[in-house]
C-alpha positions in Angstrom: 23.6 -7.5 4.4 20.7 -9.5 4.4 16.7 -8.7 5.9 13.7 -9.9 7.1 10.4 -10.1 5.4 8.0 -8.8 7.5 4.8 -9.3 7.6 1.5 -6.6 6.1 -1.1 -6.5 7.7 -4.2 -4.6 6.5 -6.5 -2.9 9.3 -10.5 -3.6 8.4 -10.6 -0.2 7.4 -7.7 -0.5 5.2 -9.0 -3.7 3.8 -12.8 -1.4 2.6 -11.0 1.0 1.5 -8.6 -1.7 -0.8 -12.2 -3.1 -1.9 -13.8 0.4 -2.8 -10.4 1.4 -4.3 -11.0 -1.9 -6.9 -14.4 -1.0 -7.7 -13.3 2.8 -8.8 -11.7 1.0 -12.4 -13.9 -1.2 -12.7 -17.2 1.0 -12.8 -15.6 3.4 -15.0 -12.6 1.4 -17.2 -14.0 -2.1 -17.5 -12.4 -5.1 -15.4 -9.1 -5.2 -17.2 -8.3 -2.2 -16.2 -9.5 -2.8 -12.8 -7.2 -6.0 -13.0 -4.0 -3.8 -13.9 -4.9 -1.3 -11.6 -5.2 -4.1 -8.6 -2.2 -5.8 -9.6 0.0 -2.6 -9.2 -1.7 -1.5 -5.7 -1.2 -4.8 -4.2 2.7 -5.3 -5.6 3.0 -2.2 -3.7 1.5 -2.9 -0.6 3.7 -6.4 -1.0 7.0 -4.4 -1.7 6.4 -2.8 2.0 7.1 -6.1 3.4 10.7 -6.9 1.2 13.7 -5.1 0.9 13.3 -1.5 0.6 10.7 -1.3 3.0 9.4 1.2 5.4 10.0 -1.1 7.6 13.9 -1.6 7.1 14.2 2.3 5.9 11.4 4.3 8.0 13.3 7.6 7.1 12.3 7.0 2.7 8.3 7.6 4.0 6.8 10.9 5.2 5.9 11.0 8.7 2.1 10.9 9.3 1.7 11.0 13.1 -1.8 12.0 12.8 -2.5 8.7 12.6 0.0 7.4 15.3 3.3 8.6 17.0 5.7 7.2 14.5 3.9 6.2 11.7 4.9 6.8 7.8 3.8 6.1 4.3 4.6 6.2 0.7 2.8 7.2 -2.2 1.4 4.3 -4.7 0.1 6.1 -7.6 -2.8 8.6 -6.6 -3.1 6.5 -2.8 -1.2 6.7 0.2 0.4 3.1 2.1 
C-alpha cells in the first residue's frame, strides 16, 4: 500500500501563532531550547503530510468542527495541529 504526500499548508493566523509559539522558549529557556522546542513542533506539523497522517487516517484526530464541518487535530506536546 503506498500514499501520497500531501501538502501543509499554514493559514496566516497559524503561521503568528507558530512565531509567538517560538518566542515562548526563547524568552524564558535561552535559544537552544527554543531550537529543540522548534525542531519538534515543525517535525510534527511535517509528519501531517506523510504516512500516518490526518490526512490518510482522519478517524486517529479528534473532531473539532468548531472550526469547520469536518475538521480534526492532534496533540503535539502542550499545542493542538
Amino acid at each position: 500500500m503506498s500514499f501520497r504526500k500531501r501538502t501543509v499548508i499554514l493559514s496566516p493566523q497559524a503561521q503568528a501563532d507558530l512565531t509567538d509559539i517560538r518566542d515562548y522558549p526563547l524568552e524564558h529557556w535561552g535559544e537552544t531550547q527554543r531550537d529543540r522546542y522548534e525542531a519538534a513542533l515543525l517535525g510534527r506539523i511535517a509528519s501531517l503530510g506523510r504516512i500516518a497522517s490526518l490526512a490518510d487516517f482522519p478517524a486517529t484526530g479528534v473532531g473539532c468542527p468548531r472550526f469547520f464541518p469536518g475538521c480534526r487535530a492532534r496533540r503535539a506536546g502542550s499545542h493542538v495541529l
